[in-house]
N, C-alpha and C positions, 0 to 999 in steps of 0.2 A: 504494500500500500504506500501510495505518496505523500508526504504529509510536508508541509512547508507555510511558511509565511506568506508567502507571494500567492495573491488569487489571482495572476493572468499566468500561471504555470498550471498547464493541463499534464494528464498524460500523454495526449496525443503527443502535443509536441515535445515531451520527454523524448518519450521513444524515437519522434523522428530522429533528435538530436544524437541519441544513442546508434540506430542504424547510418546515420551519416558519416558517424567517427568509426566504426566497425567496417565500412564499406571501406573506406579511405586507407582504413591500415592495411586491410586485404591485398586495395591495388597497389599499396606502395610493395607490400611483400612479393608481390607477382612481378615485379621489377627485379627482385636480387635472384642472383643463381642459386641454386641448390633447389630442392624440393622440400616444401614443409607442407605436411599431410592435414595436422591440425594444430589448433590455435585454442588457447583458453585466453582468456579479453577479463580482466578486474578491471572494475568501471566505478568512479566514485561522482556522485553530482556534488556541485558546488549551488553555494545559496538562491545561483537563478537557477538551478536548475541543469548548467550546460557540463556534460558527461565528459569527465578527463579521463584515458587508461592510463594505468597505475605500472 
């Protein structure tokens, strides 16, 4: 559950902000050589809300 001070922080736009940053490391990793199969992603939000990985 989301729980925060700010009332113009939905979950919608959580999540977007969460898949935006998970998309982005993907394609940056699809740029280096080697092969990485899988990825585990620790994700912390900050007071507005916008998802840093850790």
């Amino acid at each position: 559950m989301l729980q925060c001070n700010n009332p113009s922080l939905s979950f919608q736009k959580v999540h977007s902000h969460i898949l935006k940053v998970c998309h982005s490391f993907c394609n940056l990793m699809e740029k280096r050589e080697g092969h990485f199969a899988e990825f585990g992603l620790d994700i912390v939000l900050d007071e507005d809300g916008y998802p840093w990985i850790l």
